[in-house]
N, C-alpha and C positions, 0 to 999 in steps of 0.2 A: 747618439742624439740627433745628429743629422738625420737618419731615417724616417724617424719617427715626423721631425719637422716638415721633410720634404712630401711626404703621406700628405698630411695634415694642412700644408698653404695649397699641393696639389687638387687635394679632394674639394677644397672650399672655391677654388678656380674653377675647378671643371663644374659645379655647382649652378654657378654664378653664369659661366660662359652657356651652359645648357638653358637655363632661364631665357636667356639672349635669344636663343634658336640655333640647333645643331649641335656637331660637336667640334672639336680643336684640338690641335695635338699641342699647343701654349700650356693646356696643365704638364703633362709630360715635358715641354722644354723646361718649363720652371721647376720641375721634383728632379730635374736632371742638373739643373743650374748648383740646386741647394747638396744634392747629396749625387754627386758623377756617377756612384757605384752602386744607384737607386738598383738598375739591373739585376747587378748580381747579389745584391741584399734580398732582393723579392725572386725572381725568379733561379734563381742559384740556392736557394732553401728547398724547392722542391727535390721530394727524395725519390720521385718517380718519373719517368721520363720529358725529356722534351724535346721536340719536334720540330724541324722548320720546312715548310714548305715554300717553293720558291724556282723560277723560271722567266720567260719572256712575258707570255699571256695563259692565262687558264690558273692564277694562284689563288684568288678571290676563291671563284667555285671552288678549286677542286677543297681548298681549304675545309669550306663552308659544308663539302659534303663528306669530308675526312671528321671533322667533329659532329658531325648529325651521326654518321653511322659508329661512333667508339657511345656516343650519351645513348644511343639506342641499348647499346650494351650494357648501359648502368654505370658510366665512366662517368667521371669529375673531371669536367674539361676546361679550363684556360686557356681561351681564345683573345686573338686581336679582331676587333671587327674588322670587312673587308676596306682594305685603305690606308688603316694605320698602320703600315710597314715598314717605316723609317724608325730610327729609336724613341725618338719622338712623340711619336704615333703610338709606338708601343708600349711605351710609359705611360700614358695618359688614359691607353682600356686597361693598364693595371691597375690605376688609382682606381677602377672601380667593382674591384673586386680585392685589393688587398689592405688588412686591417692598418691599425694604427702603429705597430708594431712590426712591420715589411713580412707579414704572413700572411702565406695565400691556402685557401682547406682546397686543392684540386689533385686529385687524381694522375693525372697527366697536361702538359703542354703542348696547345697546336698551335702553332703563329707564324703567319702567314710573312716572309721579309723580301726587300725587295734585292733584287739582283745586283747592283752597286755595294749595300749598304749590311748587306746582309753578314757576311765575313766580321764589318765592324761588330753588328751584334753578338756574333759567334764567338769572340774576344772577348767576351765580357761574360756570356755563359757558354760556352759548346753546347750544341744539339748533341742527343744521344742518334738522332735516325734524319735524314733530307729527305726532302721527296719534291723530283725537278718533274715541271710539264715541260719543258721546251726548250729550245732554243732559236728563235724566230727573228728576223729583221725588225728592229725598230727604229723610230726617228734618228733621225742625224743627229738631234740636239744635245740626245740623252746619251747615242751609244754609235761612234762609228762603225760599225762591224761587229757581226754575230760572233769573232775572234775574241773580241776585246768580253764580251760575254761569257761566253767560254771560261776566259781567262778569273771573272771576278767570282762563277759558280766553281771552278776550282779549288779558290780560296776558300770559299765556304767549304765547299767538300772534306778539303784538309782539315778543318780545324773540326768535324763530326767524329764520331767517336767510337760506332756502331754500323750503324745500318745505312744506305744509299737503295733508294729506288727511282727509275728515271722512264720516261717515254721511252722504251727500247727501236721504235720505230721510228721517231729521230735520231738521225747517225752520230747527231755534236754531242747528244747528250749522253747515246750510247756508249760513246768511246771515253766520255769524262768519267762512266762510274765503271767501267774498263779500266780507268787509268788506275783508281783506286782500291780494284778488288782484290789489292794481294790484305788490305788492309780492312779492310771494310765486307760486312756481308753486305754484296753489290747484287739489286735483280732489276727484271726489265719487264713491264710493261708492251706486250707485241697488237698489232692488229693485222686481223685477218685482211686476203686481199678485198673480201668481199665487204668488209667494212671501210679499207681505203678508199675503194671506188665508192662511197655510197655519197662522198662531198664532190663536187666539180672541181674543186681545186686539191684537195685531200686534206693531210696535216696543216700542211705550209709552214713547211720546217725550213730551217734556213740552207742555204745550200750546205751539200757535205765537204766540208773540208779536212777530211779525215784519211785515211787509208789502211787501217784495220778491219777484217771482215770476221773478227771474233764476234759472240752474242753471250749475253751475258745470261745468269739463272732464270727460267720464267717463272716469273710471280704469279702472271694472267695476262689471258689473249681477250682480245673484244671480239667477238665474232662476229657481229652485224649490228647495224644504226642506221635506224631511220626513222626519224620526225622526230617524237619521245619514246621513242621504244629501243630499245639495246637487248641484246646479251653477252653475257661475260662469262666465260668459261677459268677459274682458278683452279684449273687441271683434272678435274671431274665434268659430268655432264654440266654442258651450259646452264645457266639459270638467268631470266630476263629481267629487268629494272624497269622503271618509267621514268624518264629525266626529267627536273624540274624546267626545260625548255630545248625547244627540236638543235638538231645540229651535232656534227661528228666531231666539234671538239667539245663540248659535252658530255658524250657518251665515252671521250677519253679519258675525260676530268672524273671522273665519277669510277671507269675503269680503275685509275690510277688510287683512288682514295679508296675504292674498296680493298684492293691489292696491298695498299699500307699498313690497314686497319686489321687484314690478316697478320700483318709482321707483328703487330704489338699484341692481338689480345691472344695470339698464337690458340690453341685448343680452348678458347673461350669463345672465338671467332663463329659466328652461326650465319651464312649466306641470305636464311631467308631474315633475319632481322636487319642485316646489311642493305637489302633490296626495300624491305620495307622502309625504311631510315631515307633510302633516296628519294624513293618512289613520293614521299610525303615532304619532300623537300621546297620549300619555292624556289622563284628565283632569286640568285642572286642582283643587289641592285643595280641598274644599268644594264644588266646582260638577259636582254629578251624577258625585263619587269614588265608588269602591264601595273599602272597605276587606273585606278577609278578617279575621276573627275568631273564633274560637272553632266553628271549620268553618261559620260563615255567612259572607254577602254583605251588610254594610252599607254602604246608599248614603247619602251625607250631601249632603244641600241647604243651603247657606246662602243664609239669607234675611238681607240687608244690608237695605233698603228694599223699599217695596212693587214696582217693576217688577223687582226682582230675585226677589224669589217670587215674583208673580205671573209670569214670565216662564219658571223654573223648575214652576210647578205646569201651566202650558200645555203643554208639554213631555213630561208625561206622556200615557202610550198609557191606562192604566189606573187604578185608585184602587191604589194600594201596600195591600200585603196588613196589614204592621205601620207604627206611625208613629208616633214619639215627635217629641214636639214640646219644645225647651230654650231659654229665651231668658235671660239677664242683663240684668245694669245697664249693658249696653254697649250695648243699646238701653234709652235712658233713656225715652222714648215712644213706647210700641207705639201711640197712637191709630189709625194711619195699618193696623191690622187691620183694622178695618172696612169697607174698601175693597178690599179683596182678596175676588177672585171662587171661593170654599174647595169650587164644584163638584168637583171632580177628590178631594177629599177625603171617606171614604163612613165613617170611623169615623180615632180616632185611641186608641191605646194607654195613653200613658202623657203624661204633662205636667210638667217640670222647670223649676228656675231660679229667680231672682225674680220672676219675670211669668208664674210658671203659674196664679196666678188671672185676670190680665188674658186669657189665651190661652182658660180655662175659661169665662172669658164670652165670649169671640165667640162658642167654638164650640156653648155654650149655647145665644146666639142665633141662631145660622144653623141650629140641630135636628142638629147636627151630635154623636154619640155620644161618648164620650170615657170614657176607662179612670181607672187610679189617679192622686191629684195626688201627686206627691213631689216636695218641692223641696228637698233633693240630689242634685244632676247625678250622684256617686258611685251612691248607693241606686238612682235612675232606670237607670241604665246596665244595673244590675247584674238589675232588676228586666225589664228589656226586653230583654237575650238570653237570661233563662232563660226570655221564651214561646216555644210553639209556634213553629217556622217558620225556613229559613235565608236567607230573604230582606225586608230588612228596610228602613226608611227614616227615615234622623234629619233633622229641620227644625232648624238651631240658628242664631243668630246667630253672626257673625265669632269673639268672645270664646270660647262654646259651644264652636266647631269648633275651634278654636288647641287649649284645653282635651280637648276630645277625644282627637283627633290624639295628644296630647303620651302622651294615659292609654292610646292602644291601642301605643305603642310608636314612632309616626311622629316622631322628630328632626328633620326636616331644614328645617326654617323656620327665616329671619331672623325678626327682629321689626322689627313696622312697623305699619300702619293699611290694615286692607284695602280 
């Protein structure tokens, strides 16, 4: 009986809360409050695989393009939107799709979890297959050390069932489905040298802390990237993609889900509906969107951590003509600015948030020019489409963007933790 109830106050929540504007992972905490085993009641009925995908940065995409390329297929997919990767979160996009009755009609499950949290989920149902992009330095706040990382993608790893696929050309993550492959069919994901050099900075994996120079099976090599254009070689003649937005971790992300999507639909697998599934993909939200507005073009960067802007400001052909830069208290310590390589950046417009004086001194100290500070994200917004210009670029944090998104009219997010 609990199931049923927890369905039922959930779906009437998320209802109500969607009315309001956006979405919330509150339905989800409350069908988790009423029935704890909501999980494994709904997602633990499925009698065909499921999936977790999951890493430093690149889970969103690669997610986003792991499930565009299996429904090209003709798959029944069970997805978390990108964001909702706490339990939370993940509760709250099953309220909407599963009945009254904790049954869900999909095919297979892809849900994207987050790197802390994710083991917890895995307790409650096991993944049949993982699939890591990374292992990458992030805030101090979240995670001291790409170790401690390590250490929580393990956990997950252990409790998987099947299959592990990881960036084989980061070495932490290398060696983590290394660690597992007496158990697990373990492959790796490789890139050409000609694709590593095609970023200024490359992966920007976190240092290797490892000391095995084993490789693991290859799944598929990237052989080259550049702008939106890739190709991927899965052990026959390459075949090229168009990515739903330029940049070499991108054309990883997309490596990497094409290469999984091989592992499940095995001799069902066809390359050119794989390419075409990406090729027609957008972007993912925050990572190099362009919203329409007010008859301009805003493209929004969210900058999560350093390799996530810095990965995103590589990516660019040119210095962006306008650039407001907006960060909160959702980055609680921006120190980690100072390490970001802010070439690509030739002036910036406008500065918002609570950290628009932390932002006004880097770009202080790198001689880097910079317009008005206002720190209302409102006043900012309003003061940066009425310059010059219909094409434009917002830097914001996770918070920032949510925030955005919600002001230009964009609904359609759960809530979660990006």
């Amino acid at each position: 009986m609990l199931t049923p109830l927890a369905v039922l106050v959930g779906k009437a929540l998320r209802f109500v809360l969607r009315l309001r504007g956006g979405g919330s992972a509150v339905p989800g905490r409350i069908a988790l409050m009423i029935q704890p085993k909501f999980l494994q009641k709904t997602l633990g009925r499925m009698s065909s695989g499921i999936y977790f995908v999951s890493g430093s940065n690149g889970k969103s995409t690669t997610t986003a393009m792991l499930v565009r390329v299996l429904r090209e297929h003709g798959l029944r997919v069970l997805s978390n939107p990108a964001g909702g990767n706490l339990p939370q979160g993940l509760a709250s996009a099953l309220l909407a799709d599963v009945n009254l009755l904790g049954k869900l009609q999909h095919d297979v499950a892809i849900l994207e979890v987050d790197e802390a949290y994710g083991k917890l989920i895995a307790a409650k149902v096991a993944p049949n297959g993982l699939l890591l992009t990374n292992i990458q330095l992030d805030q101090l706040n979240r995670f001291h050390s790409p170790e401690e990382v390590f250490d929580y993608l393990d956990d997950l790893a252990t409790l998987t069932t099947d299959l592990i696929m990881v960036n084989g050309s980061d070495r932490n993550t290398e060696r983590l489905a290394l660690k597992h492959s007496q158990r697990l069919s373990a492959h790796g994901v490789y890139l050409s040298q000609k694709a590593l050099k095609s970023a200024a900075h490359g992966i920007l994996a976190a240092p290797d802390f490892s000391n095995d120079d084993s490789n693991l099976k290859l799944a598929a090599t990237l052989e080259t990237a550049k702008g939106t254009k890739a190709t991927i070689s899965l052990g026959a003649k390459p075949f090229a993609i168009t990515l739903p937005a330029p940049g070499l971790h991108y054309a990883v992300d997309a490596a990497l889900a094409i290469a999984f999507a091989k592992q499940i639909l095995v001799e069902k697998f066809s390359e050119t509906m794989a390419a075409k599934a990406i090729s027609s993909l957008p972007a993912v939200y925050g990572r190099g969107e362009i919203i329409e507005t007010r008859g301009q073009k805003l493209e929004i960067i969210m900058m999560k951590n350093l390799p996530s802007l810095q990965a995103n400001l590589d990516a660019l052909d040119v210095s962006p003509k306008r650039v407001w830069i907006s960060v909160d208290e959702g980055t609680p310590d921006p120190s980690w600015i100072y390490d970001i390589d802010l070439g690509k950046l030739s002036k910036v417009d406008v500065i918002s948030g609570t950290k628009t004086y932390q932002w006004a001194t880097r770009l202080a100290y790198e001689g880097i020019k910079f317009g008005k500070l206002i720190e209302s994200e409102s006043d900012a917004l309003e003061y940066f489409l009425g310059l010059p210009g219909d094409e434009k670029t917002a830097i914001v944090n996770y918070e920032q963007m949510m925030w955005l998104r919600k002001k230009l009219g964009l609904l359609d997010l759960e809530g979660g933790n990006g």
